[in-house]
SEMIDO-577746 format. One record per residue (C-alpha): residue number from 1; residue in one letter; x, y, z. Coordinates in nm, 4 decimals, padded with zeros to 6 digits, always signed. Layout:
N
> pos:code:X:Y:Z
> NUM:a:X:Y:Z
...
This chain:
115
> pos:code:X:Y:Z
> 1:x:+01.6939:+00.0982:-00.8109
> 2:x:+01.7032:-00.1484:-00.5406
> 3:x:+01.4690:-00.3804:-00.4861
> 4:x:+01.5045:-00.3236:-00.1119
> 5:x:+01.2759:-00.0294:-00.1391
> 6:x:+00.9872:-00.2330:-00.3072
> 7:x:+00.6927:-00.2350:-00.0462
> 8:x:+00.3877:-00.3496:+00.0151
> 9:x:+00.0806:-00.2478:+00.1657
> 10:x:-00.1914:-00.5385:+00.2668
> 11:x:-00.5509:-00.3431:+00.3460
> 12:x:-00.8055:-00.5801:+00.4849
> 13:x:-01.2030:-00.4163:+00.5126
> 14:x:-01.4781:-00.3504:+00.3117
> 15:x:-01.3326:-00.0753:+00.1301
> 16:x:-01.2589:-00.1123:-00.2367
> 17:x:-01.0277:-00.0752:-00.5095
> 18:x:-01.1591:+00.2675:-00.6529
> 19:x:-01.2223:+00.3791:-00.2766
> 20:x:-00.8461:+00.3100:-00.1834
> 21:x:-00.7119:+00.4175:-00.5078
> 22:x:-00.9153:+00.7628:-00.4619
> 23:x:-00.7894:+00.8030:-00.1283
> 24:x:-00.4160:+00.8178:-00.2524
> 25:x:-00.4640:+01.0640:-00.5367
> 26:x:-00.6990:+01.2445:-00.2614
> 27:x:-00.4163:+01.3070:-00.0404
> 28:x:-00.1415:+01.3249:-00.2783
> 29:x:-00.2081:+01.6288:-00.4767
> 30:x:+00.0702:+01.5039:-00.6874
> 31:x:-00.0253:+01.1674:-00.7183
> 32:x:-00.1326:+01.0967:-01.1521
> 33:x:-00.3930:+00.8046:-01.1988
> 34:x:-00.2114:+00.5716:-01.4423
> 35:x:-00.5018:+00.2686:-01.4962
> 36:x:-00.8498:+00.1882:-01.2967
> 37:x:-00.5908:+00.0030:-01.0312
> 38:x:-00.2768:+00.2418:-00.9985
> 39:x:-00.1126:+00.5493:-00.9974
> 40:x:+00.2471:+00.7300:-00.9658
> 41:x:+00.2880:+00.8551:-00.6188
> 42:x:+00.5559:+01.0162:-00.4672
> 43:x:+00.8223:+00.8626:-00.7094
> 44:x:+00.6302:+00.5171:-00.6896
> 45:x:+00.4632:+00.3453:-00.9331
> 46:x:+00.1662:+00.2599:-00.7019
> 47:x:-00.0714:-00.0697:-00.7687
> 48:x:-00.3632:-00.2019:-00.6275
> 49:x:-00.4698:-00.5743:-00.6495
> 50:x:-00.7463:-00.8271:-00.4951
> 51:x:-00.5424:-01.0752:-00.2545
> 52:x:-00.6121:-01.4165:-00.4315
> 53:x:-00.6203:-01.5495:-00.1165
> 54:x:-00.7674:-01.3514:+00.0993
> 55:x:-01.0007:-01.4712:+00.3722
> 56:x:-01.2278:-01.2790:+00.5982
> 57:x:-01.1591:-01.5840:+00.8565
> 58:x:-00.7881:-01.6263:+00.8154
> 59:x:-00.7496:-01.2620:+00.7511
> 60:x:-00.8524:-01.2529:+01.2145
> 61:x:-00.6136:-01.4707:+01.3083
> 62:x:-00.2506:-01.4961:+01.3743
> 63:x:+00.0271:-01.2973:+01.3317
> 64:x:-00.0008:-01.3876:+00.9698
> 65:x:-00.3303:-01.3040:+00.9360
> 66:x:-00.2310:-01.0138:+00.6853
> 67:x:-00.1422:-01.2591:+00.4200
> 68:x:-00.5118:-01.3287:+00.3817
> 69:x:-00.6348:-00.9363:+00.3550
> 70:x:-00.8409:-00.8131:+00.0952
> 71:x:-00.6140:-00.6100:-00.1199
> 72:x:-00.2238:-00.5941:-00.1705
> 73:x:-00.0824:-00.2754:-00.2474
> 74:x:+00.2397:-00.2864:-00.4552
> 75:x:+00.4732:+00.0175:-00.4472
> 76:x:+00.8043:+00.0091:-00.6927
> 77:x:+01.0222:+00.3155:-00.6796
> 78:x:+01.0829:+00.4693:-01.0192
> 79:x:+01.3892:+00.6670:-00.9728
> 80:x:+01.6992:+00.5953:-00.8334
> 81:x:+01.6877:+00.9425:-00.6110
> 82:x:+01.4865:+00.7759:-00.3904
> 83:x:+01.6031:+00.6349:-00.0621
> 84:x:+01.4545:+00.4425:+00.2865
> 85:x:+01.4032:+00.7678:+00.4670
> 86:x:+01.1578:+00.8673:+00.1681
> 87:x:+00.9874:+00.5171:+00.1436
> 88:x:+00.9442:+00.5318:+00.5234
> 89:x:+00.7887:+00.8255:+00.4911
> 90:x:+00.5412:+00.7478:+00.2229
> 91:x:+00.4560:+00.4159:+00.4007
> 92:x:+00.3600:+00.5763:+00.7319
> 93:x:+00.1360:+00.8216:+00.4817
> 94:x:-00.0136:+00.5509:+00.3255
> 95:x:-00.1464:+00.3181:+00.6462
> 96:x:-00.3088:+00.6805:+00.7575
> 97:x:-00.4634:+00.7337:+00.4386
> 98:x:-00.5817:+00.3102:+00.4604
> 99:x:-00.7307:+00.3894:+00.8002
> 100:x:-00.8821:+00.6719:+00.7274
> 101:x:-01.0639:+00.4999:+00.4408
> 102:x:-01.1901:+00.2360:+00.6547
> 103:x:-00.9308:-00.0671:+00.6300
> 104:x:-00.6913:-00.2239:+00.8543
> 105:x:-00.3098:-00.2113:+00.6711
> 106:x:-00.0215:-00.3585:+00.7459
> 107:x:+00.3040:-00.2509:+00.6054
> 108:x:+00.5322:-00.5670:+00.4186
> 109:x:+00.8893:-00.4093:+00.3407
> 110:x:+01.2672:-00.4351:+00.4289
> 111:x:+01.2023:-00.1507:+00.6394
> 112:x:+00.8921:-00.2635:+00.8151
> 113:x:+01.0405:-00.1913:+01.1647
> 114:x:+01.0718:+00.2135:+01.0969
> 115:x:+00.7307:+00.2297:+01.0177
């Protein structure tokens, strides 16, 4: 698996952990809870985390703002079948499913400029 296809997905908001993490397995029918914090989705092993350095006042400001967001979403393909087109894919899913929950995400990848 490359490594290439590793993404990330930094949600800034008031929503939480269990709120994002239900919004996934929500919208992915497929999706399978796998701790409190993650879950496999769409070939990806799919992880949640609080931002150690996140900042509601550094989160507002420049263009690296995101780096400071509440939560950092970690997705690691599991299978080699997987390719960008798929990853792009599941990304663009993912920042719908974010917004619809009531954050503000911001895609981190190799591929950040298809998404």
């Amino acid at each position: 698996m490359s490594g290439t296809l590793q993404f990330v997905v930094m949600v800034d908001g008031e929503v939480g952990e269990a709120t994002l993490l239900q919004s996934v397995l929500g919208r992915f029918p497929d999706a399978t809870r796998l701790k409190a914090h993650s879950c496999d989705v769409r070939g990806n092993w799919l992880e949640i985390w609080h931002n150690d350095d996140a900042d509601p006042e550094l989160a507002r400001g420049d263009d690296d703002g995101y780096l400071h967001y509440r939560w950092r979403v970690e997705l690691t393909p599991m299978s080699d079948a997987l390719d960008e087109d798929h990853q792009v894919e599941l990304a663009r899913a993912l920042l719908a499913v974010f917004k619809e929950a009531g954050g503000r995400p911001v895609v981190l990848a190799n591929f950040e400029h298809r998404v």
